[in-house]
C-alpha positions, 0 to 999 in steps of 0.5 A: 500500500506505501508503494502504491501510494509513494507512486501515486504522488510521485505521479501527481507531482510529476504531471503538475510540472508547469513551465513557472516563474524562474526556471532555469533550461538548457536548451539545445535546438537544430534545423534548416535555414533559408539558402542552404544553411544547416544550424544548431543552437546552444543555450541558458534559458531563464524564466521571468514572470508571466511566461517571459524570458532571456536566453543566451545563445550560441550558434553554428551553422554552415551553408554548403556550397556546390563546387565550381568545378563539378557543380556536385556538393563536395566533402571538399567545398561543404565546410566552407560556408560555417558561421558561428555566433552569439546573442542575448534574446527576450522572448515575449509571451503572447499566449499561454495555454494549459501545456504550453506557450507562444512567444515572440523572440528579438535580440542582438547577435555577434559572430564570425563568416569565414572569418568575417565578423558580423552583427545581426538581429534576430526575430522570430516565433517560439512555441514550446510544449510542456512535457510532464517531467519538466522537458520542453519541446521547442518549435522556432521559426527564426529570422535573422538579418546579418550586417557587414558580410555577404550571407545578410538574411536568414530565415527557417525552422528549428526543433529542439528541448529545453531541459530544466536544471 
C-alpha cells in the first residue's frame, strides 16, 4: 500500500510540472535555414514572470556550397560556408495555454563568416510544449538579418528541448 501510494504522488507531482516563474533550461535546438544553411543552437534559458524570458545563445551553422568545378556538393567545398555566433534574446509571451506557450523572440547577435565578423538581429516565433517531467519541446521559426558580410538574411525552422536544471 506505501508503494502504491509513494507512486501515486510521485505521479501527481510529476504531471503538475508547469513551465513557472524562474526556471532555469538548457536548451539545445537544430534545423534548416533559408539558402542552404544547416544550424544548431546552444543555450541558458531563464524564466521571468508571466511566461517571459532571456536566453543566451550560441550558434553554428554552415551553408554548403556546390563546387565550381563539378557543380556536385563536395566533402571538399561543404565546410566552407560555417558561421558561428552569439546573442542575448527576450522572448515575449503572447499566449499561454494549459501545456504550453507562444512567444515572440528579438535580440542582438555577434559572430564570425569565414572569418568575417558580423552583427545581426534576430526575430522570430517560439512555441514550446510542456512535457510532464519538466522537458520542453521547442518549435522556432527564426529570422535573422546579418550586417557587414555577404550571407545578410536568414530565415527557417528549428526543433529542439529545453531541459530544466
Amino acid at each position: 500500500m506505501k508503494k502504491l501510494l509513494f507512486v501515486m504522488l510521485s505521479f501527481l507531482v510529476g504531471t503538475g510540472a508547469m513551465a513557472g516563474e524562474k526556471d532555469e533550461y538548457f536548451t539545445f535546438n537544430a534545423g534548416f535555414l533559408f539558402n542552404s544553411t544547416l544550424n544548431a543552437t546552444l543555450g541558458y534559458e531563464h524564466e521571468l514572470t508571466y511566461g517571459n524570458a532571456v536566453e543566451l545563445t550560441a550558434e553554428i551553422g554552415n551553408q554548403w556550397q556546390r563546387d565550381p568545378v563539378c557543380g556536385k556538393i563536395c566533402k571538399d567545398v561543404f565546410w566552407k560556408g560555417y558561421y558561428w555566433d552569439g546573442g542575448l534574446l527576450y522572448k515575449h509571451c503572447l499566449k499561454k495555454f494549459k501545456n504550453s506557450n507562444l512567444r515572440l523572440r528579438f535580440g542582438p547577435e555577434f559572430g564570425a563568416y569565414t572569418g568575417r565578423y558580423f552583427f545581426a538581429v534576430e526575430g522570430g516565433l517560439e512555441y514550446n510544449y510542456v512535457f510532464p517531467s519538466g522537458v520542453q519541446f521547442s518549435l522556432i521559426q527564426k529570422n535573422q538579418v546579418n550586417f557587414l558580410h555577404g550571407d545578410s538574411f536568414r530565415n527557417g525552422l528549428l526543433i529542439g528541448l529545453k531541459i530544466p536544471f
